[in-house]
C-alpha positions as CSV (number, residue, x, y, z in Angstrom):
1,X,128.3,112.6,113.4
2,X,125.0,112.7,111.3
3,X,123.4,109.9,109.1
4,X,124.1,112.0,106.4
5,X,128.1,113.5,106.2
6,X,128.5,110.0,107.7
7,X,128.1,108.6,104.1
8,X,129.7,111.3,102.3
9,X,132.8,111.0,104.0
10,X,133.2,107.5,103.0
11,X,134.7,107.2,99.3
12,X,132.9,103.4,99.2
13,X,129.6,104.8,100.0
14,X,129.9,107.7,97.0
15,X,130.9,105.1,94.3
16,X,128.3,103.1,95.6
17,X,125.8,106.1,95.2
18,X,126.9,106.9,91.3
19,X,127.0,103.4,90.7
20,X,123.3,102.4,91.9
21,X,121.9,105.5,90.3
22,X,124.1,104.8,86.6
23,X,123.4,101.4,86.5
24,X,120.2,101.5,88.1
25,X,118.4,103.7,85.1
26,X,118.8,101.4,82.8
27,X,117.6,98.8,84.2
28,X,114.4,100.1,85.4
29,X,113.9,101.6,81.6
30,X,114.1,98.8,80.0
31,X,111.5,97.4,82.5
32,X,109.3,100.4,82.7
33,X,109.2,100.0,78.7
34,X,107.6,96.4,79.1
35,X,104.4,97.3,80.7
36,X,100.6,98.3,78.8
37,X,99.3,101.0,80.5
38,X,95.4,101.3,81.4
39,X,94.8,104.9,82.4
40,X,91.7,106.7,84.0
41,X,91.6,110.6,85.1
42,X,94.7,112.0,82.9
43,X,92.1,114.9,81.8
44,X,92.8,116.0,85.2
45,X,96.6,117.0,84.4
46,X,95.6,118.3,81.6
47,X,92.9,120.4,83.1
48,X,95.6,121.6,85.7
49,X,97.8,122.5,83.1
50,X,95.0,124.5,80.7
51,X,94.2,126.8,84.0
52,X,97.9,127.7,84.5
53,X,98.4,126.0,87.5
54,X,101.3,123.1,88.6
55,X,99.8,119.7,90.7
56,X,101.2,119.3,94.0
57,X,101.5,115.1,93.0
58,X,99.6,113.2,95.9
59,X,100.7,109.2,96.0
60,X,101.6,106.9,98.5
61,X,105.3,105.8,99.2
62,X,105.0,102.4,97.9
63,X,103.9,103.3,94.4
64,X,106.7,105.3,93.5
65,X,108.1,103.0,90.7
66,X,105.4,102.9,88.3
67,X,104.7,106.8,89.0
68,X,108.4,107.4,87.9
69,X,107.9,106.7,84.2
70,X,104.4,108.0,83.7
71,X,105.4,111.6,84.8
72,X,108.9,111.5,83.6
73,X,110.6,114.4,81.5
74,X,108.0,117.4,83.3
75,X,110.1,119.0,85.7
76,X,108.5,117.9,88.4
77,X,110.6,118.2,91.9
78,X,110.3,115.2,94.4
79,X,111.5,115.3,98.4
80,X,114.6,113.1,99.0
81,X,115.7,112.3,102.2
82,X,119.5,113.8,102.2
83,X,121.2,110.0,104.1
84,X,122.4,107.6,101.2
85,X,118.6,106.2,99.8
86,X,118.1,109.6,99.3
87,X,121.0,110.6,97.2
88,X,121.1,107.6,94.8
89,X,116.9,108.2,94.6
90,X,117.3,111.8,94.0
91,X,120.2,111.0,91.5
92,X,117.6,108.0,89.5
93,X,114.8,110.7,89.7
94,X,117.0,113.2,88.0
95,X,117.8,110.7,84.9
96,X,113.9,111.0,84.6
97,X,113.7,114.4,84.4
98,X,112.8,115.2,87.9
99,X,114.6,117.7,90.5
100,X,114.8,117.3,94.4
101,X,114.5,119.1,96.9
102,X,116.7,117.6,99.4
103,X,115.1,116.9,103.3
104,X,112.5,114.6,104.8
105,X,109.9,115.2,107.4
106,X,112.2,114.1,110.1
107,X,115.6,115.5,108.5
108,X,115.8,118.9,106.6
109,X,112.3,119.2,106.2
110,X,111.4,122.7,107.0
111,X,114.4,123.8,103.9
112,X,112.8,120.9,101.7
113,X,109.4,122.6,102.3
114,X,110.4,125.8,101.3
115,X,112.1,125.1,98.2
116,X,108.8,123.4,97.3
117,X,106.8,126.2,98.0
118,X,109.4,127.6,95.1
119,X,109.9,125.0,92.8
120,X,105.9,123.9,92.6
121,X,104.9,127.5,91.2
122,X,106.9,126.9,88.2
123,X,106.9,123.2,87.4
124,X,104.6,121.2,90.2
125,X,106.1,118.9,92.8
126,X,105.6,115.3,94.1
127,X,104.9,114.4,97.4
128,X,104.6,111.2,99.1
129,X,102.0,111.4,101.7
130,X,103.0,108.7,104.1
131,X,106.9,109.3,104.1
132,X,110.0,108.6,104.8
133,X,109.0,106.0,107.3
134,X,105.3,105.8,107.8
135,X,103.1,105.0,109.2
136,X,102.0,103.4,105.4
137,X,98.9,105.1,103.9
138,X,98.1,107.4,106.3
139,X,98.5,110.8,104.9
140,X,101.1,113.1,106.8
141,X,100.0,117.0,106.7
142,X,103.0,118.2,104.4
143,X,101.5,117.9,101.2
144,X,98.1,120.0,102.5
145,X,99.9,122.6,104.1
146,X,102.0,123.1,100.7
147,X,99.2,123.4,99.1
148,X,97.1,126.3,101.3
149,X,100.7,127.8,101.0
150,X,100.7,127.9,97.5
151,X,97.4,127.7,96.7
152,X,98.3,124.8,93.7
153,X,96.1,121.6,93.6
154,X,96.6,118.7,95.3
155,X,96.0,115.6,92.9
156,X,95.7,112.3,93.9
157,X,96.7,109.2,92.0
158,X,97.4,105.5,92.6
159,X,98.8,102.4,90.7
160,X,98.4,98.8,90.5
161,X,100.3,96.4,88.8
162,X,98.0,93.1,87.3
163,X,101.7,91.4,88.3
164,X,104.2,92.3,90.5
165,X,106.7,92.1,93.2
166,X,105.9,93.3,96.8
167,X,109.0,94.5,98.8
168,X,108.8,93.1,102.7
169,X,109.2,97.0,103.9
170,X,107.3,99.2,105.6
171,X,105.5,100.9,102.7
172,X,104.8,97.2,101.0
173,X,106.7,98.6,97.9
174,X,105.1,97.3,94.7
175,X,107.5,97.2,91.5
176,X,105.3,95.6,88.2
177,X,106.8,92.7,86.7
178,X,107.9,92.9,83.4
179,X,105.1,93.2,80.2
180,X,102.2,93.4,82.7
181,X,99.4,96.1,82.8
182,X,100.0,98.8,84.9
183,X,96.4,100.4,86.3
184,X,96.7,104.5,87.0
185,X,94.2,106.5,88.6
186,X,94.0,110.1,88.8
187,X,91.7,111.7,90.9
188,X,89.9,115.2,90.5
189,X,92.4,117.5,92.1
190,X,91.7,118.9,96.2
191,X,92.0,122.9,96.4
192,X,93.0,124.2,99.9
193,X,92.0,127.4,100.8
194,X,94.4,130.3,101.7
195,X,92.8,130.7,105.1
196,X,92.0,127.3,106.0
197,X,93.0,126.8,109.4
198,X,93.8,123.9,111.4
199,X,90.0,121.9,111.6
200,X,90.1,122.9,108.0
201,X,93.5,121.1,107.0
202,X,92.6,118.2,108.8
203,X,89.4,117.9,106.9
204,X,91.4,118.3,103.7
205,X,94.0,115.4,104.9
206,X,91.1,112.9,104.9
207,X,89.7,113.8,101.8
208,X,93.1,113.5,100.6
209,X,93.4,109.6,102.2
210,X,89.9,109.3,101.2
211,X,90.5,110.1,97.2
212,X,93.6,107.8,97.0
213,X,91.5,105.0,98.5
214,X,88.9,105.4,95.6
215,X,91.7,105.8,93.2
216,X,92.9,102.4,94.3
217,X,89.5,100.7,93.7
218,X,89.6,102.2,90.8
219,X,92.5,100.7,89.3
220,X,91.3,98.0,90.4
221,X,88.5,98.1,88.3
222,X,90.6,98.9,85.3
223,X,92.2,95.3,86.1
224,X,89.1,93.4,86.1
């Protein structure tokens, strides 16, 4: 029996799921509310936006918190892993305004990628390069192949909380404490070409791990 109707066949493990993402939202809104934000690069979502396009969202795993808020309430679709973190993530995410496209790049993930290709046409999606399991910051190929696919922007961001919490799991989750400054980068967005073929990708995947590495001096520059 798979990970995932193991779960859903178990009437604890549903509750469990509606009650982690209803009580959950809350929770993190109220903290979310508490922290000053110090911002550099939003012209380029803005510039996507003027040109008619939708940003394929490039972040790593572990900065998904503080991303949450700051593109709330635009439609944006995120991958969810379809075993129970998945579904209570996918269900938080949606009481921020986001949609899912349900798979991961080891379960599901050729449907996921397809209903991306869809969904990021009409309102941009969010990818996190280095999951569901890592290995952390390195860049897997998904979000560079969607975006030659579609030929929508990949644009790079990072955050850094002045305090926080770091979570002892593989991606070294950070969640900002309450009222501190939250630092957001956003990089100029990456274009893929339509032809680019495999040398090419790969040489788009660095400059994708390269751009989130400046973003994250960056913000820490806006700390200093």
């Amino acid at each position: 029996m798979s990970e995932t109707s193991d779960w859903r066949q178990s009437l604890r493990k549903r509750v469990e799921v509606a009650a982690i993402a209803t009580l959950g939202y809350p929770v993190v809104r109220a903290l979310t509310s508490t922290w000053t934000w110090k911002v550099s690069g939003a012209e380029h979502v803005d510039a996507i936006t003027a040109a008619g396009h939708h940003p394929i969202l490039a972040l790593w795993h572990g900065r998904i918190l503080a991303a949450t808020p700051y593109f709330a309430n635009r439609g944006i679709v995120a991958m969810a892993s379809e075993n129970f973190d998945g579904e209570w993530i996918a269900r938080l995410l949606g009481k921020f305004g986001y949609g899912a496209a349900r798979g991961s790049t080891s379960r599901g993930g050729s449907a996921a990628l397809r209903q991306l290709v869809r969904d990021v046409k009409a309102h941009g999606v969010a990818f996190t390069l280095d999951g569901p399991r890592g290995p952390a910051e390195v860049a897997q190929p998904g979000a560079v192949w969607l975006a030659r696919a579609t030929g929508q922007p990949l644009l790079p961001f990072h955050s850094e909380a002045a305090s926080s919490w770091t979570l002892k799991s593989w991606d070294r989750t950070q969640i900002p404490k309450p009222f501190t400054t939250v630092a957001m980068a956003v990089r100029q967005p990456i274009y893929v070409s339509r032809d680019a073929d495999a040398n090419a990708l790969e040489a788009c995947r660095l400059e994708l791990e390269a751009s989130l590495r400046a973003a994250q001096l960056e913000c820490r520059k806006l700390l200093s």
